[in-house]
C-alpha positions as CSV (number, residue, x, y, z in Angstrom):
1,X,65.2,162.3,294.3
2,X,68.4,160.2,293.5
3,X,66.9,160.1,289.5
4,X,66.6,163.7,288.9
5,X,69.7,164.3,290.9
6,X,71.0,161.2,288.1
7,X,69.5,163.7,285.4
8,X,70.9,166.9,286.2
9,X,74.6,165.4,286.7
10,X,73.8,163.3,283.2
11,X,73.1,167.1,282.0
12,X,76.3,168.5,283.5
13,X,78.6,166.0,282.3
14,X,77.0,166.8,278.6
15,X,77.3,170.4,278.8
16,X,80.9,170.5,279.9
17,X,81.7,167.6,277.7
18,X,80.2,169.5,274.6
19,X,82.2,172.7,275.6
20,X,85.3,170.7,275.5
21,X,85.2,169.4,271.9
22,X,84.0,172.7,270.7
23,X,87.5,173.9,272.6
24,X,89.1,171.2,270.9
25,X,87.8,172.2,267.5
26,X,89.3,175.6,268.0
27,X,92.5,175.1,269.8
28,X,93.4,172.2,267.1
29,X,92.3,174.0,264.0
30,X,95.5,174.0,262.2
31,X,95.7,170.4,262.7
32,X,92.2,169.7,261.8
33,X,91.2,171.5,259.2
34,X,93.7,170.1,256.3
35,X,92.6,166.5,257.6
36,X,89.1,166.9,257.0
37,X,89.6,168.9,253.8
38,X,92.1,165.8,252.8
39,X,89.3,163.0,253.7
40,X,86.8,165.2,252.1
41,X,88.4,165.9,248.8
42,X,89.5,161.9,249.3
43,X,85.9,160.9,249.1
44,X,85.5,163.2,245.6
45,X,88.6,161.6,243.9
46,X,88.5,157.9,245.5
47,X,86.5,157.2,242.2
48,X,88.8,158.2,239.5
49,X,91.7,156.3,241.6
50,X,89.4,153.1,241.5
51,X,89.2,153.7,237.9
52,X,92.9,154.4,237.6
53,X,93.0,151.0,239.2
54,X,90.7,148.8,236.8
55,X,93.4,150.5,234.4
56,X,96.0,148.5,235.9
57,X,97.7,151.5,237.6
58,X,98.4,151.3,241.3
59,X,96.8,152.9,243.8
60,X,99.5,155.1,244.6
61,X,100.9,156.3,241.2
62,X,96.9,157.0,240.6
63,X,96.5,158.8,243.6
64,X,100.1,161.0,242.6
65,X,98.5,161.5,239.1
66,X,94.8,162.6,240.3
67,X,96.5,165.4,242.8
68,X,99.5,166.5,240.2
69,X,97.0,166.4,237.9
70,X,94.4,168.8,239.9
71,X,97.1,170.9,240.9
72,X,98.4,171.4,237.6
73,X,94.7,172.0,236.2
74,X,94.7,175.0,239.2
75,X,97.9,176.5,238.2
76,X,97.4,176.4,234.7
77,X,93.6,178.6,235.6
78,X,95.6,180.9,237.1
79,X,98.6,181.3,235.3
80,X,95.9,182.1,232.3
81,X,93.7,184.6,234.7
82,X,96.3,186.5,236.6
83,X,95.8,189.4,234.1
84,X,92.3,189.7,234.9
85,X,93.2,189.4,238.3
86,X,95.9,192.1,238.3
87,X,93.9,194.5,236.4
88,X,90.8,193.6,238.9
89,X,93.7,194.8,242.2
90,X,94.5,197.6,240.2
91,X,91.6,199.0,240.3
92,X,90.3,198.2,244.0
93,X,92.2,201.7,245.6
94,X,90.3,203.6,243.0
95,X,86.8,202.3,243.1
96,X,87.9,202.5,247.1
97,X,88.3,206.4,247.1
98,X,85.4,206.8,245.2
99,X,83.3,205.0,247.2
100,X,84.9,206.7,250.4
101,X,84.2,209.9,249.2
102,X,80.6,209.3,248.1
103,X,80.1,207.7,251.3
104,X,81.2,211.1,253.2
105,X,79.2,213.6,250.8
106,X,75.7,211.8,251.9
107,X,74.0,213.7,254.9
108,X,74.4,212.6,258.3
109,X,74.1,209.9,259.8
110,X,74.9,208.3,256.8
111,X,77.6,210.0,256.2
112,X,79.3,207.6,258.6
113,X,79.7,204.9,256.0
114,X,82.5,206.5,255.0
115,X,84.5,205.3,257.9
116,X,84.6,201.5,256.2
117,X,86.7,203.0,253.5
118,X,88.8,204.4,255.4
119,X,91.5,203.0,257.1
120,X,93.4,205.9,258.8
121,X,89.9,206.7,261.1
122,X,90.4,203.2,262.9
123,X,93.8,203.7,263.6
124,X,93.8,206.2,266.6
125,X,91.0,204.0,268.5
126,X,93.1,200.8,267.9
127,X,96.2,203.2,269.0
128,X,94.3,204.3,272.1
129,X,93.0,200.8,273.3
130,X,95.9,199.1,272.9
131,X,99.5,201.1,272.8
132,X,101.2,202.5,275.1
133,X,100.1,206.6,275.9
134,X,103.4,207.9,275.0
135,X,103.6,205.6,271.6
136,X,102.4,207.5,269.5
137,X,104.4,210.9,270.7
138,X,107.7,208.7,270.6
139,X,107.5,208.2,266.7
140,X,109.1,210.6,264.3
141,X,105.7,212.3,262.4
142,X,107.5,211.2,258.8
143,X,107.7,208.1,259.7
144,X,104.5,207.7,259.9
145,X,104.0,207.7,256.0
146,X,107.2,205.8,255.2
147,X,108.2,201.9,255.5
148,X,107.6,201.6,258.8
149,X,104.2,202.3,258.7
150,X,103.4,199.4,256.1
151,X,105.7,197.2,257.4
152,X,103.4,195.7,259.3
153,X,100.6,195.2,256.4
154,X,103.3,193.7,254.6
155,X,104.0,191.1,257.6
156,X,100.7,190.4,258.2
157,X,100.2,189.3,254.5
158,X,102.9,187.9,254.1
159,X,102.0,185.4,257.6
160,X,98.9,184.7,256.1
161,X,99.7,183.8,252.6
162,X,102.6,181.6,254.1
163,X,100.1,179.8,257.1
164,X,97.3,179.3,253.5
165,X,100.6,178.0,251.5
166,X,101.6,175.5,254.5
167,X,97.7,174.4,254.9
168,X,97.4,173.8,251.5
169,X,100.6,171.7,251.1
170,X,99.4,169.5,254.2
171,X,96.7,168.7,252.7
172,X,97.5,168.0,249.6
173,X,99.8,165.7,251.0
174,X,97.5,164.2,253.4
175,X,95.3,163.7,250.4
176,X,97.9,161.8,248.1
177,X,98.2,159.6,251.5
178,X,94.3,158.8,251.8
179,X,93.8,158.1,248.1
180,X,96.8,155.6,248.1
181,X,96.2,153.9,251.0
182,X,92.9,152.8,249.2
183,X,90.2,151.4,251.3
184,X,92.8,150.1,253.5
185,X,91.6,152.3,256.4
186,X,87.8,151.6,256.1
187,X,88.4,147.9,256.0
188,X,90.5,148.3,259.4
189,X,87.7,149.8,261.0
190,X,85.5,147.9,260.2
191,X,87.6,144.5,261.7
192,X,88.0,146.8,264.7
193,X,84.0,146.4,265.4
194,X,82.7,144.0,268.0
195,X,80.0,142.2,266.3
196,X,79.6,141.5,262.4
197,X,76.1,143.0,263.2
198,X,78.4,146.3,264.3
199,X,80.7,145.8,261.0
200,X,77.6,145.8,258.8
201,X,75.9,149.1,260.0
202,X,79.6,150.4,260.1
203,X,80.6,149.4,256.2
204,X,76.5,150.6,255.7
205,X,76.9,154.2,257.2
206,X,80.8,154.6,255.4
207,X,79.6,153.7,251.9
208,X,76.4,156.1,252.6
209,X,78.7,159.1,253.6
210,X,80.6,158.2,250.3
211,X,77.8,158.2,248.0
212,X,76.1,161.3,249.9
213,X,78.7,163.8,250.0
214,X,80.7,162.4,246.1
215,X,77.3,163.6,245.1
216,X,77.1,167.1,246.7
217,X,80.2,168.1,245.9
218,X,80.3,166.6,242.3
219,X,76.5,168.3,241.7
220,X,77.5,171.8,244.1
221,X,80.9,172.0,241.7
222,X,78.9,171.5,238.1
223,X,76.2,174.3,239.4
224,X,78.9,176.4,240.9
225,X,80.8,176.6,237.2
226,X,77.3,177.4,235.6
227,X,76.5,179.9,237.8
228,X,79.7,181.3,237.4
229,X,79.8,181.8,233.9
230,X,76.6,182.6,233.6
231,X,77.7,185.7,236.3
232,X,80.8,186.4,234.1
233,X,78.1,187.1,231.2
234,X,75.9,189.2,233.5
235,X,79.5,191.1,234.6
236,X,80.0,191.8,230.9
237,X,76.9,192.9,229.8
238,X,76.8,195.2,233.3
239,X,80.3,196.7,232.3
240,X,81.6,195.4,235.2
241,X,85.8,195.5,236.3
242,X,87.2,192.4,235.1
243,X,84.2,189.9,234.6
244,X,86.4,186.7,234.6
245,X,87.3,187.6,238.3
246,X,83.3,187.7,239.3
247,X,82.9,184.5,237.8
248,X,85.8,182.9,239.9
249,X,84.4,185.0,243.0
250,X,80.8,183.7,242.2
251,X,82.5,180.0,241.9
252,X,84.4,180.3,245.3
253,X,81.9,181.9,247.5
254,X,78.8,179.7,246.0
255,X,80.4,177.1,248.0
256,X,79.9,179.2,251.6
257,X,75.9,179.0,252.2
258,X,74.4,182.0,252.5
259,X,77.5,184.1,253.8
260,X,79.1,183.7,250.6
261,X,76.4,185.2,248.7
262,X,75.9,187.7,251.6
263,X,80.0,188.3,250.2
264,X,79.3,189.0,247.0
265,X,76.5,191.2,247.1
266,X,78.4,193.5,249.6
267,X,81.6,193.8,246.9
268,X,78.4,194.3,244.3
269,X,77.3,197.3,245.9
270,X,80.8,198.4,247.3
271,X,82.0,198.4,243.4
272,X,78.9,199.9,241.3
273,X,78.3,202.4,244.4
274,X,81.7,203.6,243.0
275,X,81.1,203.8,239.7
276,X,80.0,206.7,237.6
277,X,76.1,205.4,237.5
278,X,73.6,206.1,239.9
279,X,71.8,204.6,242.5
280,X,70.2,201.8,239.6
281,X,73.6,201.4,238.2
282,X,75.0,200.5,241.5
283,X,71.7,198.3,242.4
284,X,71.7,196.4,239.4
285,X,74.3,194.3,239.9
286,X,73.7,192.9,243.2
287,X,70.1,192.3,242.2
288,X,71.1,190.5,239.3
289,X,72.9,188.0,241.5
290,X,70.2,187.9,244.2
291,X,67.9,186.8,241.3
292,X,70.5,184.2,239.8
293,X,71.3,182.7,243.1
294,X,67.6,182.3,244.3
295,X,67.0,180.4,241.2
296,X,69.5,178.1,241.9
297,X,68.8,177.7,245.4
298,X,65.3,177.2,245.0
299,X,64.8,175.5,242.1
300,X,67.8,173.7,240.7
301,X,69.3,172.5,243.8
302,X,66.1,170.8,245.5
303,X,65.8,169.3,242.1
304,X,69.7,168.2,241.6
305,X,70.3,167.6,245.2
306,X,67.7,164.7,245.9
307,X,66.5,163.8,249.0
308,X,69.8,162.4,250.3
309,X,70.5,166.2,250.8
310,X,67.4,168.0,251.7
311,X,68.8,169.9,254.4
312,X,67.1,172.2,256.8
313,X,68.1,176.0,255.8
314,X,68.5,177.0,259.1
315,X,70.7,174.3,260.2
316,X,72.5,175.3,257.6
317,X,73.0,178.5,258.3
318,X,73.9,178.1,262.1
319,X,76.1,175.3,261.1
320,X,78.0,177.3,258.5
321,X,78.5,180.2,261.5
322,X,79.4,178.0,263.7
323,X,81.9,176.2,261.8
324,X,82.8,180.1,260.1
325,X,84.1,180.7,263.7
326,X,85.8,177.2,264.9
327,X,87.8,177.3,261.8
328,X,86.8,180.1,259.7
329,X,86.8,180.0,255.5
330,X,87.9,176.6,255.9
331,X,85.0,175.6,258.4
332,X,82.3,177.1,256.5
333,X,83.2,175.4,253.4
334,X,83.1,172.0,254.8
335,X,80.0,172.8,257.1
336,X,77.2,171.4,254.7
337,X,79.4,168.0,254.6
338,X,79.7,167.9,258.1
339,X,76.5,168.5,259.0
340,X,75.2,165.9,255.6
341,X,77.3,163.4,257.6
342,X,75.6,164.2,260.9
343,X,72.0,163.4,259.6
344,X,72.8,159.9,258.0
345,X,74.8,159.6,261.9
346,X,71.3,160.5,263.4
347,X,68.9,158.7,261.3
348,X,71.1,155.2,262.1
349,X,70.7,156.1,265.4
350,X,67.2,154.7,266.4
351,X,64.6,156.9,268.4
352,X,67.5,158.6,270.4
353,X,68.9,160.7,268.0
354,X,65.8,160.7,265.7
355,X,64.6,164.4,266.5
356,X,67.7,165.6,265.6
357,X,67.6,163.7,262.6
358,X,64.4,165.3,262.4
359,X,65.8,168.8,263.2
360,X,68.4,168.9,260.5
361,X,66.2,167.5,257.6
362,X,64.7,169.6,255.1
């Protein structure tokens, strides 16, 4: 009696435990998210600073020329793409209208598609669940098309380019920090560890996580350019808007598993369903890409990857939605490291955490 009661509160204290950190994960996201993008991108780049280093330059004036130096590379990408870029916005309100009004000519129930395209036939159901009854009579009609009304677009951009803008200087900062402190806060750890038994399997499972995830995101970045350009080929050849910018979309959302090429085959059909083709022209694309990606899911990354990285799909996928809604983009881009570092956790972890181990491998 007193040992299943023991079980049941051991079970308790878990559940509510687990609940708390996955609070914690989503009340501290701001905070979190540039330090493990910093450590993570610190793993990638530790190398080149060690090789900075056998060059006789210090750690820190190699860590400031390895993140100038990426940052420069970035800006200098874009500087040279923004035309393809602007001409690619340019034409999103027209291929928009098009596809609305496609989308409203089919017969019904279809004919309800057209509502994604259109903003203006959200806006009274947002209006009715959330304003005020007399808001609506209280504003002038012409205001309704004037400033005002995109006032708030424009804020709401304009808060979430600056909140990416501060993100991305944190953790840029936070990784010029790592990279110059060195190994300075792995060999701290590992004096902090009660045994020298302890401080091996520590320094064992650090160096591990190194080599594991310096390899998938050196090997997931190589594929991600390939597949990329070859896209950007496909995009021309398919007379596609602006095939530089479906290359960099293809490069970007490659690194999101699954829901990135879920992404990119919704913008493919959005885009060719409104174009001038028919239903083949606005299939082809899409297919193309479902075709490209499957290759290179199930054949060159098994092959690339190693064992070290055979994953289980579906933990991936419910580890990239559940880090897609603790911390959103962000989250889902570092949810294959995460969970890579979780499996080497669990296979150190003697029979205990073995079927989990077992769970998450491929």
């Amino acid at each position: 009696m007193l040992k299943s009661w023991a079980r049941e509160q051991a079970i308790a204290v878990t559940v509510i435990a687990s609940l708390a950190v996955v609070a914690a994960l989503y009340l501290a996201r701001e905070l979190l998210i540039p330090v493990a993008a910093a450590l993570t991108f610190n793993i990638v780049l530790r190398p080149v600073v060690r090789w900075l280093e056998g060059a006789r330059i210090p750690a820190p004036a190699g860590a400031a020329i390895v993140v100038l130096g990426a940052v420069g590379v970035l800006v200098g990408a874009g500087y040279g793409l923004a035309p393809s870029i602007e001409g690619f916005l340019t034409k999103l309100p027209a291929a928009e209208a098009s596809a609305h009004n496609k989308a409203s000519a089919l017969p019904p129930p279809f004919d309800r598609f057209g509502a994604v395209f259109d903003g203006s036939g959200a806006a009274p159901v947002q209006s009715s669940m959330h304003a005020p009854p007399d808001s609506s009579s209280a504003r002038p009609a012409s205001s309704a098309a004037g400033p005002s009304a995109s006032s708030p677009v424009i804020g709401r951009v304009f808060g979430t380019a600056t909140s990416v803008i501060a993100a991305l200087i944190e953790t840029l900062l936070l990784l010029m920090f790592f990279l110059a402190a060195g190994d300075m806060w792995r060999q701290r750890l590992i004096k902090l560890a009660p045994t020298s038994a302890a401080a091996r399997r520590l320094a064992a499972f650090g160096d591990e996580v190194q080599t594991v995830l310096a390899r998938y995101l050196g090997i997931a970045t190589l594929l991600n350019i390939g597949q990329g350009l070859v896209f950007t080929g496909v995009a021309t050849v398919l007379h596609l808007p602006a095939p530089p910018v479906w290359g960099i979309l293809t490069f970007c959302l490659e690194f999101i598993p699954y829901l990135g090429g879920l992404v990119m085959v919704v913008l493919l059909l959005v885009i060719g369903w409104a174009g001038t083709g028919g239903i083949s022209h606005a299939l082809l694309p899409p297919i193309c890409y479902l075709v490209m990606t499957t290759i290179q899911n199930d054949v060159v990354s098994p092959v690339t990857y190693g064992r070290q990285l055979q994953l289980n799909p579906a933990a991936i996928l419910i580890s990239t939605m559940t880090w897609w809604f603790l911390w959103g983009v962000p989250g889902a881009f570092l949810s294959v490291p995460i969970l890579a570092v979780m499996k080497i956790f669990c296979d150190r972890g003697g029979e205990r955490l073995a079927p989990v181990a077992a769970l998450i491998a491929g």
